[in-house]
C-alpha positions as CSV (number, residue, x, y, z in Angstrom):
1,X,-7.3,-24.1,-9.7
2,X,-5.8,-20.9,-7.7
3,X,-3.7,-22.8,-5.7
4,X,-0.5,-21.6,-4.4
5,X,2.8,-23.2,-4.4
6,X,6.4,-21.3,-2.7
7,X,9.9,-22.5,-3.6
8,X,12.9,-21.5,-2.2
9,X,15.9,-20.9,-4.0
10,X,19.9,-20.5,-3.2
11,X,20.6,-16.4,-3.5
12,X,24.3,-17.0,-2.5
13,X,26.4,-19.6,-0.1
14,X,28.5,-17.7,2.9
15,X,30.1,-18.9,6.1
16,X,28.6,-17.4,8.7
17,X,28.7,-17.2,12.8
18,X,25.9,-18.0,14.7
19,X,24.5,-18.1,18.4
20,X,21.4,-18.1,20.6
21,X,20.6,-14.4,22.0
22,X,17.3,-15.7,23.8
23,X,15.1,-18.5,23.7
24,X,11.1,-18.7,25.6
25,X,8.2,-20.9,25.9
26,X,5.0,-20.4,24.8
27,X,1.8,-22.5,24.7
28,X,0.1,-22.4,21.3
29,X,-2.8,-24.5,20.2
30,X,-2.6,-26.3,24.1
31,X,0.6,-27.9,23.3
32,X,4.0,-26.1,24.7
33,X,6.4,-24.2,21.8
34,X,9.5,-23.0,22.1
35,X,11.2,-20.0,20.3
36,X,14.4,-19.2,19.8
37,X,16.0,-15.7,18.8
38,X,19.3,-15.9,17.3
39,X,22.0,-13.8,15.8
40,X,24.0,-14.7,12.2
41,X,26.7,-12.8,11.3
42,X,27.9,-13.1,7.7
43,X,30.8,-11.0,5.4
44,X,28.9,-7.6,4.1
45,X,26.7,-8.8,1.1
46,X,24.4,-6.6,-0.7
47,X,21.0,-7.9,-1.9
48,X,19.8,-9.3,1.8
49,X,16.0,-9.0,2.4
50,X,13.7,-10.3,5.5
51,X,11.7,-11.8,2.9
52,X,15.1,-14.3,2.7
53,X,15.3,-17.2,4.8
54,X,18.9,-18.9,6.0
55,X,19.8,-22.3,6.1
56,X,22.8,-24.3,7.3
57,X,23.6,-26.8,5.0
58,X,25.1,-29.4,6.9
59,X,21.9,-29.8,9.5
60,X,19.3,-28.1,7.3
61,X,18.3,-26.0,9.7
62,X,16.2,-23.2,9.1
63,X,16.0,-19.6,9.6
64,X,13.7,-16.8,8.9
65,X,15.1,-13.2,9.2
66,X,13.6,-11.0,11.3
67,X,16.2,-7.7,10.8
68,X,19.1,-6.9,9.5
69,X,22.1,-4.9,10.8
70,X,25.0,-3.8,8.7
71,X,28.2,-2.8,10.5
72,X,27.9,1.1,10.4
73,X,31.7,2.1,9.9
74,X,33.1,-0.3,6.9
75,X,31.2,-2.9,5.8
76,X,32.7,-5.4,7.2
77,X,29.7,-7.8,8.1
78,X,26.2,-7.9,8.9
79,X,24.6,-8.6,11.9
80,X,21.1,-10.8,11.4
81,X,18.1,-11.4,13.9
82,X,16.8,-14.6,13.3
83,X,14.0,-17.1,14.5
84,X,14.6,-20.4,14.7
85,X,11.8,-22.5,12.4
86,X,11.0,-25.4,13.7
């Protein structure tokens, strides 16, 4: 009755780089939070969105993209800004 339901689905499956570009603290709701900004890069892939989300398969961890950043000579890779989603 009007509810709403989100599924995620696999778009594509690349290996990537990844590492922590800053990380703070925050208190939300009275209870501490922290967040995490990282940086993925991946092989130049058209079709990439920040409506997409990554996850690592091995750990499932999750990440939501925040920008994206295509090398601007060759197309080499892309550069993604990432927070962590706990």
């Amino acid at each position: 009755m009007g509810g709403h339901t989100e599924t995620w689905g696999t778009v594509f499956t690349r290996q990537a780089s990844i590492w922590s570009v800053k990380g703070k603290e925050k208190i939300i709701d009275g209870k501490l939070a922290e967040e995490t900004i990282w940086n993925v890069r991946i092989r130049y892939t058209d079709g990439l969105n920040t409506k997409m989300k990554i996850v690592i398969s091995s750990t499932g961890t999750e990440f939501k993209i925040l920008s994206i950043i295509p090398s601007e000579f060759r197309r080499e890779y892309i550069d993604m800004i990432c927070r962590h989603v706990t």
